[in-house]
C-alpha positions in Angstrom: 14.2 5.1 27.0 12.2 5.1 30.5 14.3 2.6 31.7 17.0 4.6 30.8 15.9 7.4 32.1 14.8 5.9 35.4 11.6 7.2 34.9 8.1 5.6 33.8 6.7 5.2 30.2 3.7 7.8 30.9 6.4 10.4 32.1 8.4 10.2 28.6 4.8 10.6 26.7 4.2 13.4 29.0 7.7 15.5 28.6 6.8 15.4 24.3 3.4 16.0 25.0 3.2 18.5 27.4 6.4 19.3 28.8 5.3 22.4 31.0 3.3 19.7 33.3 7.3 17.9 33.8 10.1 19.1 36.4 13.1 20.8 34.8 15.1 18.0 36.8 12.9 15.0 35.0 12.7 16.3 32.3 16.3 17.0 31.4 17.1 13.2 32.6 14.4 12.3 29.5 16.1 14.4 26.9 19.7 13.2 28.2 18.4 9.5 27.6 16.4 10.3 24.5 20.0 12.2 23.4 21.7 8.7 24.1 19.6 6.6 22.6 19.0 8.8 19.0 15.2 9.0 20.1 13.4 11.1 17.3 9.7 11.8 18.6 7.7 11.5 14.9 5.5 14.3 15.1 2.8 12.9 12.8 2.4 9.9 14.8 1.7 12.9 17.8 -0.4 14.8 15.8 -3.0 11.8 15.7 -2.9 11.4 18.9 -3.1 14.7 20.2 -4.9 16.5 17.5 -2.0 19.1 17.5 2.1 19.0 17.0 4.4 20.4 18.4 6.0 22.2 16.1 5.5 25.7 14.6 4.1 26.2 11.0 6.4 28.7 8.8 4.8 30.3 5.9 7.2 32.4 3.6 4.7 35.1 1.6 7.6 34.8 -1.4 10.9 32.9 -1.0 12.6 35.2 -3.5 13.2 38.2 -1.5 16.2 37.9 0.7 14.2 39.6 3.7 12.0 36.9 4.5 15.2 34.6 5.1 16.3 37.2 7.6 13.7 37.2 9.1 13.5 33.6 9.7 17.0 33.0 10.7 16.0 35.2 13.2 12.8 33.8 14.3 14.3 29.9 13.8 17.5 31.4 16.6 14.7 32.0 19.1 12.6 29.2 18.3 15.7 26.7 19.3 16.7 28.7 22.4 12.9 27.7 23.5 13.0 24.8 22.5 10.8 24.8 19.3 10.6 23.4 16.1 9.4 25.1 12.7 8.5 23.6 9.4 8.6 26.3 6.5 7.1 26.2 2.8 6.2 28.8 0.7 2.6 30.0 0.6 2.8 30.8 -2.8 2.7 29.6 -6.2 5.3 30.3 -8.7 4.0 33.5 -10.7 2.1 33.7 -13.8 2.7 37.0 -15.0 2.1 39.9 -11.6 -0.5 37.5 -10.2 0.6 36.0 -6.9 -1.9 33.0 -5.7 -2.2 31.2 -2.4 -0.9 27.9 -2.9 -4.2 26.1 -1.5 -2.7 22.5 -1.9 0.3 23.4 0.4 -1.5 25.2 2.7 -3.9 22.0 3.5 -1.1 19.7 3.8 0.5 21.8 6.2 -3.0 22.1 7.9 -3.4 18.4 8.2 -0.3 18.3 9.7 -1.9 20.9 13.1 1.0 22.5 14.0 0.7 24.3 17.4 1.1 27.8 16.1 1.7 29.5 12.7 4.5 32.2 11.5 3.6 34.2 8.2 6.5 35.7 6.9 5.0 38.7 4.3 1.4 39.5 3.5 -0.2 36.7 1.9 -2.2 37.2 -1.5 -5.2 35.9 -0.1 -5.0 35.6 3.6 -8.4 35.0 4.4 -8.1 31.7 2.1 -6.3 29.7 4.9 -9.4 28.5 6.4 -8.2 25.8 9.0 -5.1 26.8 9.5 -5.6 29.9 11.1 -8.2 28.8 13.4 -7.6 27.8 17.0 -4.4 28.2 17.0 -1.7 31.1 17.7 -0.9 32.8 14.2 1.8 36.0 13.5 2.2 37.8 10.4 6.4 39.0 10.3 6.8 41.9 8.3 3.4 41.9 6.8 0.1 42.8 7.3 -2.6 40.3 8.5 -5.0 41.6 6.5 -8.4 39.0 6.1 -6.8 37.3 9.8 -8.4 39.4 12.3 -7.5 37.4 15.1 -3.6 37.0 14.2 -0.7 39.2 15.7 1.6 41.5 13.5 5.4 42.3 13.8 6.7 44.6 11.3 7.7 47.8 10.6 7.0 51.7 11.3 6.1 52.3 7.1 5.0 56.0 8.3 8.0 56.2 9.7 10.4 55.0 7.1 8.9 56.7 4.2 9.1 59.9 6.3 12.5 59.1 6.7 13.5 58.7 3.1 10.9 61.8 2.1 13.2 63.9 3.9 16.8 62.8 3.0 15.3 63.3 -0.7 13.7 66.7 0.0 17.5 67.4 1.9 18.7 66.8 -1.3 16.6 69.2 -3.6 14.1 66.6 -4.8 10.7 67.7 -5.4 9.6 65.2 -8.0 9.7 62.2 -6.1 7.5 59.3 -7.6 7.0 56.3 -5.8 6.5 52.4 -6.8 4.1 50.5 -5.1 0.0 50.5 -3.9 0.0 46.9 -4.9 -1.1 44.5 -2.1 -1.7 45.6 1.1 1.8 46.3 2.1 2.6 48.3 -1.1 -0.9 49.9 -0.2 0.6 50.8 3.2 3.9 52.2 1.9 2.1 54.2 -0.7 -0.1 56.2 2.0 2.9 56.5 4.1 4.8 58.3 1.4 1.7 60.4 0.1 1.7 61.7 3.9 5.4 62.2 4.2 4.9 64.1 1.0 1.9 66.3 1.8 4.1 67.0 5.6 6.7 68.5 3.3 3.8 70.8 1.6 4.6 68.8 -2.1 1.0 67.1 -2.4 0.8 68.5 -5.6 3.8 66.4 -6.8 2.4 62.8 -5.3 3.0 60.2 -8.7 2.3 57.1 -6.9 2.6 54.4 -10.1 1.5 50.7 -9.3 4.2 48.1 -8.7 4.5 44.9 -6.8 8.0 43.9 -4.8 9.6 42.3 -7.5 12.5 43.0 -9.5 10.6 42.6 -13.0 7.6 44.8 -11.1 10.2 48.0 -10.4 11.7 47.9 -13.8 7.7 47.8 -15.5 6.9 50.5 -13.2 9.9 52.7 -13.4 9.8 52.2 -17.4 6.2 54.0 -17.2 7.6 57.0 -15.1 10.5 57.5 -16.9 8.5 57.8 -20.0 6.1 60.0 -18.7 6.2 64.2 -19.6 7.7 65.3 -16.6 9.5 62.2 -15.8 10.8 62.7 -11.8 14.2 63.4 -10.1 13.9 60.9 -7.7 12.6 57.1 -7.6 11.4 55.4 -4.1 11.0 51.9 -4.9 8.8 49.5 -2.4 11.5 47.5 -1.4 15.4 47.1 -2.4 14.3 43.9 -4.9 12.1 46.1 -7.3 14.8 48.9 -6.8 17.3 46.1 -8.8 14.8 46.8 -11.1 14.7 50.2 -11.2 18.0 50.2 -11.9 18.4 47.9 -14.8 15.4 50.6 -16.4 17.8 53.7 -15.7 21.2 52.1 -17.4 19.0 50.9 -20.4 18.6 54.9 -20.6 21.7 55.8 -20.0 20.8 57.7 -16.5 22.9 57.6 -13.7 22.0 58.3 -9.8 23.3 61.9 -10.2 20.5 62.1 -12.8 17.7 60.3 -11.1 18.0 59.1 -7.3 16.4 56.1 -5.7 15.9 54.5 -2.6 14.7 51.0 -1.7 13.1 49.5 1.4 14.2 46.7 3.9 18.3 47.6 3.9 19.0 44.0 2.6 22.0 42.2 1.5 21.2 43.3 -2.0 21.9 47.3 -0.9 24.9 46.7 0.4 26.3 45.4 -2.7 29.3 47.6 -4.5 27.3 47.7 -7.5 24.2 48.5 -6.3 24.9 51.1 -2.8 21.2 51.4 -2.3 20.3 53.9 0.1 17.4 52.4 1.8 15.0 51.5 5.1 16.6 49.3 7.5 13.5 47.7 9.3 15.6 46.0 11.6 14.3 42.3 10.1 16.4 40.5 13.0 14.2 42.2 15.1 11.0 41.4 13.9 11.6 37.9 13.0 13.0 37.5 16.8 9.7 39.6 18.2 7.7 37.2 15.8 8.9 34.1 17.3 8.4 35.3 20.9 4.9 36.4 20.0 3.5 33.1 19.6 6.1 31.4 22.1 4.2 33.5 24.4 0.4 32.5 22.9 1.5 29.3 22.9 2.0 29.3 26.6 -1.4 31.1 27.1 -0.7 35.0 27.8 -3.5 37.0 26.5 -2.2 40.3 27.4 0.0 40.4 23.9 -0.3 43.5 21.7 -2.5 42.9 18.6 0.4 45.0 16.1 3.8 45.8 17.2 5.8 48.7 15.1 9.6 48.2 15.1 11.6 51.4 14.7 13.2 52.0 10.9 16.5 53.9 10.6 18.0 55.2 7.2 20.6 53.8 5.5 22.3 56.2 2.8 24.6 54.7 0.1 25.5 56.1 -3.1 22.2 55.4 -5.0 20.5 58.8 -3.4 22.8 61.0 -5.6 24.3 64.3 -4.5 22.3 68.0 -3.8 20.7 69.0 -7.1 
């Protein structure tokens, strides 16, 4: 491929290796030649050598819920326009009952592998557990908290924000008993606070019914099941995220309850609430957004800028659909 290139063997090493230190000019002459010849660089062989890849470790917190795909779309767009490779797997083993654990085998292979930075897409069950992999190296939590990684950067969204936001369309609508899902993990932790403050702003702390539920579909339909059967069961339902809402749902048809009866919400404005069926009003977190301010993140720690923000909020907006109900 040098000769090819017109260039010497050291120069090729050097474009794969550290391609900052290589004129645009040379270096495009090596990936023209490299793109004639069907040159793959294998990145373990470079890993050995170098005692770091060059490509970007992706971590998906749970490969079920349709947000973390957006969000990597988005980050993977931005990682090709620079450039970059990423290698996703799930973080997570399959579940056994509500228990979520870090899948520790995975997470050493892919550490053995020292990829240059790291993307976590969600909060991890038990961040802190990643050891090796989340030392000396750029990591970013997408639409997560970095809980147990205090030296990681964090791209999500406003929760105060958006629960204030759907606090109010509810309370537009005559709702007082509004009972939320969630306080599981600390993202459901974060949404929960969020909505006992949105609550409290709209002087209705004495009807706060925060009931335990994790982001899954079977989690909202368990935790809507024990509201529902409560003895003053609530008007309105805020789920913690549009894939335990599905759940939600399935518990209100099994009683025969409609959204003019009981409204709810969901969180993250996926595919799934835009559905006919389903017209979920929910938080749009703008997940393009974070996955693409993600990516940049450590594109930027990667090339050394230490003057990058520790958190950065993205801006929620409202989306209402059907499933809110009408004024009561």
């Amino acid at each position: 491929m040098a000769a090819v290139a017109g260039v010497s063997k050291s120069l090729v090493s050097l474009v794969y290796s550290d391609p900052e230190k290589v004129s645009e000019a040379r270096k495009s002459r090596v990936l023209a030649a490299a793109d004639e010849l069907g040159f793959r660089p294998n990145l373990l062989a470079r890993s050995l050598a170098t005692n770091m890849s060059d490509f970007i470790g992706i971590l998906v917190a749970d490969p079920v819920n349709p947000v973390f795909a957006e969000i990597i779309d988005a980050a993977s767009l931005e990682f090709d326009r620079a450039g970059r490779r990423g290698l996703m797997t799930t973080a997570v083993l399959p579940e056994s009952g509500t228990v979520r654990q870090l899948d520790e085998g995975t997470i050493a292979t892919l550490s053995d592998l020292r990829p240059r930075s790291v993307l976590i897409a969600g909060s991890l069950p038990d961040a802190a557990s990643l050891g090796a992999l989340a030392e000396d190296r750029p990591v970013v939590v997408a639409s997560g908290l970095a809980e147990g990684l205090p030296n990681a950067g964090c791209v999500r969204t406003d929760d105060r924000k958006g629960l204030a936001l759907l606090v109010e369309h509810l309370t537009s609508l005559g709702h007082r008993d509004i009972a939320h899902l969630g306080g599981l993990a600390a993202a459901g932790r974060s949404r929960a606070e969020a909505y006992e403050e949105a609550m409290t702003a709209h002087g209705l702390a004495g009807h706060v019914q925060v009931q335990e539920s994790d982001f899954t579909e079977l989690g909202g339909y368990v935790a809507a099941t024990s509201v529902l059967s409560g003895a003053t069961p609530p008007t309105a339902i805020i789920a913690p995220n549009d894939l335990a809402a599905l759940g939600v749902q399935r518990a209100l048809e099994e009683r025969g309850l409609t959204m003019d009866d009981v409204a709810l919400t969901g969180y993250d404005n996926s595919f799934l609430a835009s559905i006919a069926g389903v017209s979920l009003t929910s938080v749009d977190p703008h997940n393009g957004v974070i996955g693409r301010e993600a990516a940049r993140w450590l594109i930027d720690a990667e090339a050394g800028k230490d003057s990058l923000p520790q958190e950065l909020l993205v801006e929620p907006r409202l989306v209402v659909r059907r499933s809110s109900g009408k004024v009561v």
